[in-house]
C-alpha beads as a LAMMPS data file, in Angstrom:
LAMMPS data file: protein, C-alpha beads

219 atoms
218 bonds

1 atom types
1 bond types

-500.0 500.0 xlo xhi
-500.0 500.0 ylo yhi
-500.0 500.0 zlo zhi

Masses

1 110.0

Atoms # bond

1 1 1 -274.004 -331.699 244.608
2 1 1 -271.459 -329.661 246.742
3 1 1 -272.675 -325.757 247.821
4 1 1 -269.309 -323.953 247.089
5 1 1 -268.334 -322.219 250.370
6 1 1 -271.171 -320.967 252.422
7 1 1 -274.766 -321.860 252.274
8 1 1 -278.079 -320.084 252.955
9 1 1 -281.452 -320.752 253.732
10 1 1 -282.661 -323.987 253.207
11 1 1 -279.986 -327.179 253.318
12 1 1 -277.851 -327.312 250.431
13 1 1 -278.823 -324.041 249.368
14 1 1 -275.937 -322.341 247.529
15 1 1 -275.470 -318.361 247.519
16 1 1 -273.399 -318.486 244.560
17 1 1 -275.518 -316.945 241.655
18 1 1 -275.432 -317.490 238.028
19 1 1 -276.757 -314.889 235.850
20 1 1 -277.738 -314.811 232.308
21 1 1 -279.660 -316.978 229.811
22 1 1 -278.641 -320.559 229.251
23 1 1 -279.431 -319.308 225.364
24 1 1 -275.842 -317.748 225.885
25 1 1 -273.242 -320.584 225.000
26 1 1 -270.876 -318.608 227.683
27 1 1 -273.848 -318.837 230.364
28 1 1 -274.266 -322.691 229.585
29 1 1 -270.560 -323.404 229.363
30 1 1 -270.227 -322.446 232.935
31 1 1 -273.812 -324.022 234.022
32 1 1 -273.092 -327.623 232.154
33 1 1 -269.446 -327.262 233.769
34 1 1 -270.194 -326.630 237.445
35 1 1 -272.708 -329.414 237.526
36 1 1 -270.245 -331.868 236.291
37 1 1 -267.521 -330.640 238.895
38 1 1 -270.618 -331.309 241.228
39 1 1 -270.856 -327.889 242.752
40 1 1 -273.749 -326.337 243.233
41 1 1 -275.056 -322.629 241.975
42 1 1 -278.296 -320.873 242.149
43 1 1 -279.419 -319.683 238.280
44 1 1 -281.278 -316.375 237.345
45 1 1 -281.945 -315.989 234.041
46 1 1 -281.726 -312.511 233.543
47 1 1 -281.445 -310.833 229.548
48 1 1 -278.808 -308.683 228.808
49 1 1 -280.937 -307.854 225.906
50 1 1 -284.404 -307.589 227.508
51 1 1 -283.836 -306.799 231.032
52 1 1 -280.677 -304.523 230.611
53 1 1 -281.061 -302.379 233.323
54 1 1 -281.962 -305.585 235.740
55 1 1 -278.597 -306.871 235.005
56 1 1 -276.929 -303.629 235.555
57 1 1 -278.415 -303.638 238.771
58 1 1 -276.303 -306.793 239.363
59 1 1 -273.236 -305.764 237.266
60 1 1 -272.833 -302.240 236.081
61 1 1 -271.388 -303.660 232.912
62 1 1 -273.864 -306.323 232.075
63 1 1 -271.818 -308.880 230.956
64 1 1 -273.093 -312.737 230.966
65 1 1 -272.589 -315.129 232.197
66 1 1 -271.985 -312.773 235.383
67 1 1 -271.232 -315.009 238.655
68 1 1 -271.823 -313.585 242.079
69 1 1 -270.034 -315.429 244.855
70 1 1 -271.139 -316.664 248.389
71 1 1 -269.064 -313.488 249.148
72 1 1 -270.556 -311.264 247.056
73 1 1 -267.629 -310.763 244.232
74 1 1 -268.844 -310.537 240.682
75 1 1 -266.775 -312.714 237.993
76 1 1 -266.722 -312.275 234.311
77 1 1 -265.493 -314.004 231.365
78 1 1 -266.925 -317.865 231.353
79 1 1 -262.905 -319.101 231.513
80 1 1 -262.253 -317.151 234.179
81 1 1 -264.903 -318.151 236.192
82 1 1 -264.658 -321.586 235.579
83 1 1 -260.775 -320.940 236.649
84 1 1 -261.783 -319.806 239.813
85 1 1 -264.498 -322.332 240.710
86 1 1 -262.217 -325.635 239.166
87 1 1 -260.186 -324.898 242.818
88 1 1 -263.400 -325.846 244.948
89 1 1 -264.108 -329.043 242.789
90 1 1 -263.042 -332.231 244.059
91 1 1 -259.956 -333.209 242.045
92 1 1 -261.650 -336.351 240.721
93 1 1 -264.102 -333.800 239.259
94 1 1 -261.846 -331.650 238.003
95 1 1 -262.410 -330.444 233.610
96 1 1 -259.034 -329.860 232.998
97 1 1 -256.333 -332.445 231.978
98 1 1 -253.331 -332.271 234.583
99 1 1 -250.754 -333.724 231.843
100 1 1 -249.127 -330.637 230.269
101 1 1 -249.479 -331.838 226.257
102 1 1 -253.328 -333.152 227.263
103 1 1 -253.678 -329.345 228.686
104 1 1 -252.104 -327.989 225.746
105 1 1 -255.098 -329.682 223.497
106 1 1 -257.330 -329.134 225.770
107 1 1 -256.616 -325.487 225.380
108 1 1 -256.698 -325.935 221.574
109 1 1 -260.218 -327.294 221.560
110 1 1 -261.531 -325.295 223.834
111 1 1 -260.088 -321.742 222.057
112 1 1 -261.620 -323.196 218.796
113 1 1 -264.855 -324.053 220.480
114 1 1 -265.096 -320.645 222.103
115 1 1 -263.624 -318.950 218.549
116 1 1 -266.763 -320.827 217.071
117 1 1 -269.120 -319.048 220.115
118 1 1 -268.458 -315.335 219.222
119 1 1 -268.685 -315.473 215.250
120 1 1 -272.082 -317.138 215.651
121 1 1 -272.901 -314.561 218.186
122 1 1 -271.474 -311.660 215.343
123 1 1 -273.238 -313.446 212.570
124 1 1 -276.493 -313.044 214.916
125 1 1 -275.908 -309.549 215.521
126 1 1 -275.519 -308.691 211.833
127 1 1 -278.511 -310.535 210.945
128 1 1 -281.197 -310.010 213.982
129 1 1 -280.247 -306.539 215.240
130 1 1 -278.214 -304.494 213.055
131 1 1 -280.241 -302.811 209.892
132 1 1 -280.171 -305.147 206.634
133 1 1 -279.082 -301.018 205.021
134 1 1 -276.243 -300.782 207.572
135 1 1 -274.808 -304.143 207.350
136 1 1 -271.273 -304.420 205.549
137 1 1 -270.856 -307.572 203.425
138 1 1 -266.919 -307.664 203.369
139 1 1 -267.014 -308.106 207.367
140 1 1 -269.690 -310.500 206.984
141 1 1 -267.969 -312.870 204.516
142 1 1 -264.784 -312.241 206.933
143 1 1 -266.812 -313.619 209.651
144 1 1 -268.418 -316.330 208.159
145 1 1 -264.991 -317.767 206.946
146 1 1 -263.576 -317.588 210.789
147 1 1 -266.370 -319.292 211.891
148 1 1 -266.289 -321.992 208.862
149 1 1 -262.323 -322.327 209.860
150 1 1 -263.189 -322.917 213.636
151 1 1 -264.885 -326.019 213.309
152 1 1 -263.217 -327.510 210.157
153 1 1 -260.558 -327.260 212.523
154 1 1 -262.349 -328.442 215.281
155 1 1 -264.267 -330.937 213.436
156 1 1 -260.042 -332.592 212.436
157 1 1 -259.561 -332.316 216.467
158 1 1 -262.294 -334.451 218.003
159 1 1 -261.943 -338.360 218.496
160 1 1 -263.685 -341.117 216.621
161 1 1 -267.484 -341.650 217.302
162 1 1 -268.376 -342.864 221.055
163 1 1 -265.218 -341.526 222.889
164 1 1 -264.692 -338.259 225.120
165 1 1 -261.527 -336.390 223.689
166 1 1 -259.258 -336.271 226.304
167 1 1 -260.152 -339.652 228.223
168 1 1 -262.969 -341.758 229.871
169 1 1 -265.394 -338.693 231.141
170 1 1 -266.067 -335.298 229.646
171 1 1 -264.076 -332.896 230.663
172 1 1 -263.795 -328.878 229.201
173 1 1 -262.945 -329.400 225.818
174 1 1 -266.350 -331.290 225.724
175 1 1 -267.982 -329.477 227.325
176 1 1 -267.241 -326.075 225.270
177 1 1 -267.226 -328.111 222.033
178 1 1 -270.790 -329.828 222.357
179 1 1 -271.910 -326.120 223.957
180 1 1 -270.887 -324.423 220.774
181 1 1 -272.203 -326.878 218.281
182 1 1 -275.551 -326.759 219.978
183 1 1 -275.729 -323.239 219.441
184 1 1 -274.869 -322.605 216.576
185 1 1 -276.910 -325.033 214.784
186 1 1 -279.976 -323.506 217.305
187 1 1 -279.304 -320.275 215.837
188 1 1 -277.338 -320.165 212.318
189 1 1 -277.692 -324.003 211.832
190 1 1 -277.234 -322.689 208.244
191 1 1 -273.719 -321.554 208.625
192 1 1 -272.494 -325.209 209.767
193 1 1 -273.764 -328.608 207.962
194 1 1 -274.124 -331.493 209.947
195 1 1 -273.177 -333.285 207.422
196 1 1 -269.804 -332.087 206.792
197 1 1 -268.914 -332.313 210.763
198 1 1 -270.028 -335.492 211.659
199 1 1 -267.927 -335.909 214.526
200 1 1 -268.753 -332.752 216.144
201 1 1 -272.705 -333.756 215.499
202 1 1 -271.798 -337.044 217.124
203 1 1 -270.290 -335.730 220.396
204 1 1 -272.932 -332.835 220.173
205 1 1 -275.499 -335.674 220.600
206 1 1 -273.426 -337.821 223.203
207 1 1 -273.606 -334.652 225.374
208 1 1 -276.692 -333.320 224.976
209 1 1 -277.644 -336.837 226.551
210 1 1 -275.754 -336.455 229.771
211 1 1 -277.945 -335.326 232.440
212 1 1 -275.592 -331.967 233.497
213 1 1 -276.848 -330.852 229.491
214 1 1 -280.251 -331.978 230.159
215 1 1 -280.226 -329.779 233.174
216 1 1 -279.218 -326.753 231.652
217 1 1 -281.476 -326.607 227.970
218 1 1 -280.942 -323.417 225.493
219 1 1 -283.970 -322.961 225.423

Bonds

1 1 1 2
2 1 2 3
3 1 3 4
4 1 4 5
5 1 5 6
6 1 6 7
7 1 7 8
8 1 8 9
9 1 9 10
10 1 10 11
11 1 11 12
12 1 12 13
13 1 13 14
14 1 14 15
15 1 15 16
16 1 16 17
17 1 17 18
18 1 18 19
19 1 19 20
20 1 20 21
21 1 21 22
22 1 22 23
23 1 23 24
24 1 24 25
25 1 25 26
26 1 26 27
27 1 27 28
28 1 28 29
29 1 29 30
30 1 30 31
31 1 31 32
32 1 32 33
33 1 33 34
34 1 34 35
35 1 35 36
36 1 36 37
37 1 37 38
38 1 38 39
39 1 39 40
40 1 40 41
41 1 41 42
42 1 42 43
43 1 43 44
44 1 44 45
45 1 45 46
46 1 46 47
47 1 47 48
48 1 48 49
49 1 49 50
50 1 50 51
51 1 51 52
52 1 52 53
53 1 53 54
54 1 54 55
55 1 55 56
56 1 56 57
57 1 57 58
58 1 58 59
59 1 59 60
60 1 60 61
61 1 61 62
62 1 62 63
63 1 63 64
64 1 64 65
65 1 65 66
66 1 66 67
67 1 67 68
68 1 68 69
69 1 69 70
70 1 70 71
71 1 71 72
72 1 72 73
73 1 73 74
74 1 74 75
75 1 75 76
76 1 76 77
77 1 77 78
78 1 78 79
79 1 79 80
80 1 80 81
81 1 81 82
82 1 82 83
83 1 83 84
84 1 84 85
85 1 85 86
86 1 86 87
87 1 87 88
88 1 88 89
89 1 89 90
90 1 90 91
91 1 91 92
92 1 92 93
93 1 93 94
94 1 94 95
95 1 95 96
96 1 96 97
97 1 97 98
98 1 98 99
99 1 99 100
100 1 100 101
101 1 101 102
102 1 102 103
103 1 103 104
104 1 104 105
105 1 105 106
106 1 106 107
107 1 107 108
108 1 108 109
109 1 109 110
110 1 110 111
111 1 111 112
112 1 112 113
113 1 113 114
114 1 114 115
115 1 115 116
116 1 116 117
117 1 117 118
118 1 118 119
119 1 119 120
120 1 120 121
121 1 121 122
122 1 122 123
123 1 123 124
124 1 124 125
125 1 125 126
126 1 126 127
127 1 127 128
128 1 128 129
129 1 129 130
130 1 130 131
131 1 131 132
132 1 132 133
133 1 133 134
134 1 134 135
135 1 135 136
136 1 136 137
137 1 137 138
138 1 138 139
139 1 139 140
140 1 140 141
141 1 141 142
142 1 142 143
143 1 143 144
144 1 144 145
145 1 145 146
146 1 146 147
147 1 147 148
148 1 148 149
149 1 149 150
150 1 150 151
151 1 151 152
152 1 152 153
153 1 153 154
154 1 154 155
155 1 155 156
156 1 156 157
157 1 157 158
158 1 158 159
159 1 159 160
160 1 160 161
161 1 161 162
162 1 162 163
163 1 163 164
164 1 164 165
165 1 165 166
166 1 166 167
167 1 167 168
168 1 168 169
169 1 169 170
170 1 170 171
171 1 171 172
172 1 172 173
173 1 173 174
174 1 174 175
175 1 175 176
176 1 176 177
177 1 177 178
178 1 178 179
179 1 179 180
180 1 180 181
181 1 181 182
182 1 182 183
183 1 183 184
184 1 184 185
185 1 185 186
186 1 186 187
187 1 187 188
188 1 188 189
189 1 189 190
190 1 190 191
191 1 191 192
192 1 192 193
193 1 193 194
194 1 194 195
195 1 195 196
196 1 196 197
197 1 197 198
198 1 198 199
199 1 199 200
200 1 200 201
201 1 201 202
202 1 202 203
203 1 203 204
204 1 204 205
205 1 205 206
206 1 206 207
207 1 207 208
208 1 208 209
209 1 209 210
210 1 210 211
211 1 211 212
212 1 212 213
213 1 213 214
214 1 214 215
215 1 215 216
216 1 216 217
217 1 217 218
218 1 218 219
């Protein structure tokens, strides 16, 4: 695996640092992504929840995943990281489609796939942190019906069993589709049957077996 830019300490050491827990779908995203691009990262995983003022002693406005380059920058936002870091892949290694209708897809997926990522992560807030006397059942039922509308959606996008969607390897849309499945069924499993998304449970499965997944497990 390539060290992206300058290196440190020991050979192939990287000083670019990931933080954030790989329980975040945004964290993993980038993690899973990087190692299939081949280059290489050092993780910490630091709580936003837990360890607040640890990450705020990294970024001020403890955001993950947070990325700290070998120069020291701090990057936000799992897209726009992995925009920045798809430059210092090797082409061949690249995630996203060079074709401007395959991009266009690609885009598609992966804004469902992330669409998917934050209602889970509201649904979680309303039901682990926020007081059951405080909670608001109209914005709940709102929620729940963006999330079911993300991956019936994304569920009509994804190709037959035993095929990437956008060619022979995975590339983002993959990668931010099998990332999002995963978590949700880890953490509101009830919110999304596997049985009525069978081809998102497939290509969950398919990825979860690829050694950059194994690498990087939710929990």
């Amino acid at each position: 695996m390539a060290p992206l830019g300058r290196v440190g300490g020991g050979e192939g050491e990287s000083l670019v640092r990931l933080i954030g827990m790989m329980d975040s779908p945004y964290v993993r995203r980038v993690a899973v992504s990087l190692k299939l691009m081949g280059l290489d990262f050092t993780h910490e995983p630091v709580s936003v929840l837990r360890e607040f003022d640890r990450f705020a002693a990294i970024n001020p406005v403890v955001k993950a995943p947070t990325v700290i380059t070998d120069d020291g920058v701090a990057l936000m936002d799992s897209t726009l990281i992995l925009q920045h870091f798809e430059a210092f892949a090797d082409p061949s290694r690249r995630l996203t489609p060079l074709d401007p209708i395959e991009t266009a897809r690609a885009q598609r997926i992966v804004g469902l796939a992330l669409a998917a990522c934050e209602k889970t992560v509201q649904l979680v807030y309303e039901f682990n942190l926020r007081p059951e006397e405080r909670r608001h059942p109209p914005w709940i039922e709102r929620v729940r019906g963006q999330l079911h509308a993300a991956y019936r959606l994304l569920e009509d996008e994804l190709a037959p069993a035993g095929a990437w969607l956008l060619g022979e390897r995975p590339l983002q849309a993959d990668v931010s589709a099998g990332v999002a499945w995963a978590f949700t069924q880890l953490v509101m499993p009830q919110e999304a049957s596997a049985a009525d998304h069978p081809r998102l449970t497939e290509l969950s499965r398919r990825a979860e077996g690829l050694p950059e997944f194994s690498a990087c497990p939710m929990l």
